[in-house]
N, C-alpha and C positions, 0 to 999 in steps of 0.2 A: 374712841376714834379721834383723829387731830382735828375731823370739822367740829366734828361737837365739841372738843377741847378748847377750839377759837371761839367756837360760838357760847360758851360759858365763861368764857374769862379764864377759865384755868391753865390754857395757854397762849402770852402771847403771841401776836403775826413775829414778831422780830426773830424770838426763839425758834418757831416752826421755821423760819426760812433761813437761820443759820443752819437747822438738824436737814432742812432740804440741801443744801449746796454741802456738809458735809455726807451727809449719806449718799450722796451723788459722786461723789470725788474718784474718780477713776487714775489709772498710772500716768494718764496725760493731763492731770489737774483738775483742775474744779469745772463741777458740770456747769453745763446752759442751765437756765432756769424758764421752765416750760410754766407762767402763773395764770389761771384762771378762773374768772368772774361773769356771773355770780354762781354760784354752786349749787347744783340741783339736786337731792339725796334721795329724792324719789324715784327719779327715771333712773336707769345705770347708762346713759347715753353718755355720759362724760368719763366716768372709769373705764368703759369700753373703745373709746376714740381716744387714750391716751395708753391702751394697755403695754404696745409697744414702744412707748418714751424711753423707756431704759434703754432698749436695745440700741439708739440712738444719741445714747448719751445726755440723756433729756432727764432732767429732775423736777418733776411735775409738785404743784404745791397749790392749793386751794385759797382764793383772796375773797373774804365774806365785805370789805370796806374798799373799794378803793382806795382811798387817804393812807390808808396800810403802803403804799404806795409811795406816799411822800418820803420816806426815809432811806429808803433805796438808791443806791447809783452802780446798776449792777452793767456797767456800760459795754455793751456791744455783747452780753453771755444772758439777756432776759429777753425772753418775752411773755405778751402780754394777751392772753387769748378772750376775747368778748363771744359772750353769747346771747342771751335776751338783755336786751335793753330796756324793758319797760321799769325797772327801779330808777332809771336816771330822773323819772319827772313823780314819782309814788307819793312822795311828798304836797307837791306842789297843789293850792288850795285854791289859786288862782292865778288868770293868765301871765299877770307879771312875775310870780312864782316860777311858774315855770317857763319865762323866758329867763330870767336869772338862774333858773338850773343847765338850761341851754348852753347858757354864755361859762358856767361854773367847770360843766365839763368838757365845753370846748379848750377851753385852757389846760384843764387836766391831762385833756390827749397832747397837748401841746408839751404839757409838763414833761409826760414820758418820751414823745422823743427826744425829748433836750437830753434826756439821761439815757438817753442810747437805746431804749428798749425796744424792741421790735413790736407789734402792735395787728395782731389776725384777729380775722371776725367770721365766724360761723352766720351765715344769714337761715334764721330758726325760719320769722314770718316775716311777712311786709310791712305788718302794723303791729301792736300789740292788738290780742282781740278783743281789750274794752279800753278804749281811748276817749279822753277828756279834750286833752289839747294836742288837736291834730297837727294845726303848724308847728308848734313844738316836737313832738313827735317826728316829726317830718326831719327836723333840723338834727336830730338829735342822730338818727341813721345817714342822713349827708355827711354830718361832720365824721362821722365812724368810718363812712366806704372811704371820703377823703384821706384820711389820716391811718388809715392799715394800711398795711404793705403786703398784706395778702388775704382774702375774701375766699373764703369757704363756703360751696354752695354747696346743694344737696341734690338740687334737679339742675338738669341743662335750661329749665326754662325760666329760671329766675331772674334773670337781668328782665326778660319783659315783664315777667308777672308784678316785678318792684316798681318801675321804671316809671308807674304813675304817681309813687312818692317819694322816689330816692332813683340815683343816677350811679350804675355801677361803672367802674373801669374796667373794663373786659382784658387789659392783660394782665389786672391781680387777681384775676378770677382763678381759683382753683377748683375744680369739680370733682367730689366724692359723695358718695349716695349716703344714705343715712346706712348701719349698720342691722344688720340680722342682731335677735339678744343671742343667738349664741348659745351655750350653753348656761346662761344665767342664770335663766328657771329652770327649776325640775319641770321633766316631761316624763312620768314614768308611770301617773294614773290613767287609768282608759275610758275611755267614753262612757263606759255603762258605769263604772264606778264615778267619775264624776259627777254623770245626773242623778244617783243614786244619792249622792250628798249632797246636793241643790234637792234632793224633791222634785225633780223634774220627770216629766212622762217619757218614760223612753220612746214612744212612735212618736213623738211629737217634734218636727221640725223648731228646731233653734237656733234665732237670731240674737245675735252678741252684740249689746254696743258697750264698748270700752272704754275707760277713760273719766276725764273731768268734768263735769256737770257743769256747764254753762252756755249762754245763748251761741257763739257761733258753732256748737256742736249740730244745732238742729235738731234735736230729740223731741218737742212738742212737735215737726214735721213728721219727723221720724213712726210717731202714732200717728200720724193723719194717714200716712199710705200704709202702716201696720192694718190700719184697721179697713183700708181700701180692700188689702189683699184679703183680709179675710172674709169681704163679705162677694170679693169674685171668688175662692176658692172655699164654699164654704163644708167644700169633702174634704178640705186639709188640716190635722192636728198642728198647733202650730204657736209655740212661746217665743218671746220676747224680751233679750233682760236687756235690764239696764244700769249697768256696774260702775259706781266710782265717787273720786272722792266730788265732794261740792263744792264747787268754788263761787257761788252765786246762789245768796238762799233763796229770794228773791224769785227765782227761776226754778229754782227744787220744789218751791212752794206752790206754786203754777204748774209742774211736771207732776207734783204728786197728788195732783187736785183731777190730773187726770185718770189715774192708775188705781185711785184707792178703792175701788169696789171690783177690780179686774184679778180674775187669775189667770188671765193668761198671759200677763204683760208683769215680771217680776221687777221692781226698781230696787235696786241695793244701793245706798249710800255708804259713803268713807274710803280710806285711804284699801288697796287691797295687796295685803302683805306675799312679799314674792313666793314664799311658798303657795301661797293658794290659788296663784294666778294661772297655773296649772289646769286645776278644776273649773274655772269658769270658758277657758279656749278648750278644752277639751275636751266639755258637754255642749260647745255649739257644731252647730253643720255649717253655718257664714255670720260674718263679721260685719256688722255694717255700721259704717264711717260716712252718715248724711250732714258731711259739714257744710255749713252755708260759705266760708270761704277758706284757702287750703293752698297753705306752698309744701309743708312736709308733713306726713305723715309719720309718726313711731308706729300708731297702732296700726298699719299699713307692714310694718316688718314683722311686728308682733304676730301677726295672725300668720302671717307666711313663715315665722318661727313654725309657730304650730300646723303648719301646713291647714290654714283656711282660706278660702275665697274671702274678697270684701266686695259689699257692696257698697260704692262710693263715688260720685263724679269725677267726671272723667279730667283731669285737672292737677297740675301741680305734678308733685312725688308721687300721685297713686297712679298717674297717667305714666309715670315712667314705672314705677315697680310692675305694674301688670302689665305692662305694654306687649309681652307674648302672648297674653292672654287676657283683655280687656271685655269681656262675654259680661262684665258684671257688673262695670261700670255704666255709668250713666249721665246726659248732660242736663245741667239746673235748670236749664232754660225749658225743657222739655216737658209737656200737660205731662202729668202720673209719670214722670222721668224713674222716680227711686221706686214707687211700688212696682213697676214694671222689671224693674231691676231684681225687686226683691222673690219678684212670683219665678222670675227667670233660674234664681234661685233654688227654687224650689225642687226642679228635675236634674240642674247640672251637677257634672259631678269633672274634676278638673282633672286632667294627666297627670299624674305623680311626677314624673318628670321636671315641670314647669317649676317645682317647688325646688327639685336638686340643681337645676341652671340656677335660680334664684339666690337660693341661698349661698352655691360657688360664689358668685360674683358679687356678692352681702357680709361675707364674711367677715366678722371684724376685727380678725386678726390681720387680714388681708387691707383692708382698709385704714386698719389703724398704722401700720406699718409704712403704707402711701402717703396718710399725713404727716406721719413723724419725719419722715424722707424729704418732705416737700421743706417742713422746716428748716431741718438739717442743713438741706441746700441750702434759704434763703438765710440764714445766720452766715453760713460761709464765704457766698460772692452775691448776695443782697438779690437773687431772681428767684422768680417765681416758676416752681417746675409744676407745668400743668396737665400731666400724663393723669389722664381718668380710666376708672376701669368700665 
């Protein structure tokens, strides 16, 4: 594949981005260059929000360095799409580190518009979710909303929910929901055959948490009101899993010091390969997402792929994805806010419908087409078209 080929040396960026602007070459000449940093291979949230590039005349190309960057002058036919920023300061070992990484890629962005390239930003979260150096940080998403010419959000409520560390300009705002996966995963094993291959009890109520293992997921909470509910509902059969890769051992180690003598609460660590992501949404009954803090959710679409309820605060992208249907939500501030949520759980059962509205209007063919568009435009006569679905 061409990221693993950048990311091994055996190709490099210059080559890929000539094979991009000639593979792109259409009867009206050389394509736009759609380039994006930094690359995520786990999620498919970035192959899927650029599926329809082509149709658009867009020749999409993956950038693992910025600096990749410097030899380019692809003036007035690039741009330059940002999504998590937390690599700008990764390095940095102390505060004056990373005010010198500050200062390093404030120029950078500076660099690119001098070379004409256009400059959008996807806002993923507000902060990264483990921060060393806040002010940094802080300066780091300023200088980004500053210097794009178009801001990609995910919820309508994100200029407030940022607003306490970074200051949006509300007419680069573009607004598109995060994507449905779509047809990404298989969906073709069935509930009994799923927990069938977990070992799981078929009468036994199953709650899903999905995802990366770390402290603002909330998962040491997440058992405090597991174990609430089971000791109000102690006529309910009732598992627990807890699926994904670790990004903080630290906390895995703390998380599995709870679980390790329990069978009713399964912990699965590591990465979980797309085919199998099947079987673990597919032997839950609901999905729950107790993040301690939260502008987008994936696992929020994810579960509504698989047609599941979440249970998760009311808040952010989950406050808008369920917003037909918020029965499952619940707020942080609230005594037993999420076990209440979760027993709530336990009898509902949701309109199949709410899932078919959901998904129409998730689709990411549907949406990817709105941002390519949105592009399109703003390469053409430099405005931001901000029609949301």
């Amino acid at each position: 594949m061409r990221i693993d080929d950048l990311a091994s040396g055996a190709q490099t960026w210059s080559s890929a981005f000539v094979s991009a602007v000639l593979g792109g070459k259409t009867g009206q000449g050389l394509p736009d260059l759609l380039m994006y940093y930094p690359v995520a291979q786990v999620n498919p949230y970035q192959p899927m929000l650029y599926a329809s590039a082509e149709a658009h005349a867009l020749s999409v190309l993956p950038v693992l360095r910025l600096e990749s960057l410097d030899d380019i002058a692809w003036q007035g036919h690039g741009i330059v799409h940002l999504h998590w920023l937390a690599s700008i300061l990764q390095k940095a070992a102390t505060e004056a580190e990373a005010d010198a990484a500050v200062a390093a890629y404030v120029e950078r962005l500076a660099a690119m518009r001098r070379m004409g390239l256009r400059i959008v930003w996807t806002v993923h979260n507000a902060m990264p979710h483990s921060t060393t150096w806040v002010q940094a940080e802080r300066a780091v998403r300023q200088a980004t909303a500053d210097a794009a010419d178009l801001i990609h959000v995910m919820n309508r409520d994100t200029e407030r929910l940022t607003s306490a560390y970074f200051r949006i300009d509300p007419r680069k705002v573009l607004h598109i929901p995060h994507p449905s996966y779509g047809d990404w995963y298989a969906n073709i094993i069935s509930p009994m055959h799923a927990r069938q291959d977990l070992g799981l009890d078929p009468d036994s109520f199953t709650f899903l948490c999905f995802g990366s293992i770390q402290p603002y997921k909330g998962l040491l909470e997440l058992i405090d009101a597991y174990d609430t509910l089971r000791k109000r509902r102690p006529d309910r059969a009732c598992t627990l899993i807890i699926a994904g890769q670790v990004d903080n051992e630290d906390y895995y180690t703390a998380l599995r010091a709870r679980v390790i003598d329990r069978t009713d609460i399964r912990l699965i660590p590591g990465n979980v390969r797309d085919q199998r992501v099947q079987y673990y949404f597919n032997s839950c009954d609901a999905v729950v997402a107790p993040y301690l803090e939260t502008l987008n959710s994936g696992v929020a679409m994810l579960a509504a792929t698989f047609r599941r309820m979440v249970v998760a605060p009311a808040e952010g992208g989950m406050a808008e994805v369920f917003a037909d249907d918020p029965s499952l939500l619940y707020s942080r501030t609230a005594s037993h806010g999420l076990a209440d949520a979760m027993e709530r759980a336990l009898a509902y059962r949701p309109n199949e419908r709410l899932f078919d509205g959901l998904l129409a209007r998730h689709d990411p063919y549907l949406l990817s087409d709105r941002l390519c568009s949105a592009l399109r435009k703003m390469l053409e006569d430099g405005t931001v078209e901000r029609q949301a679905c």
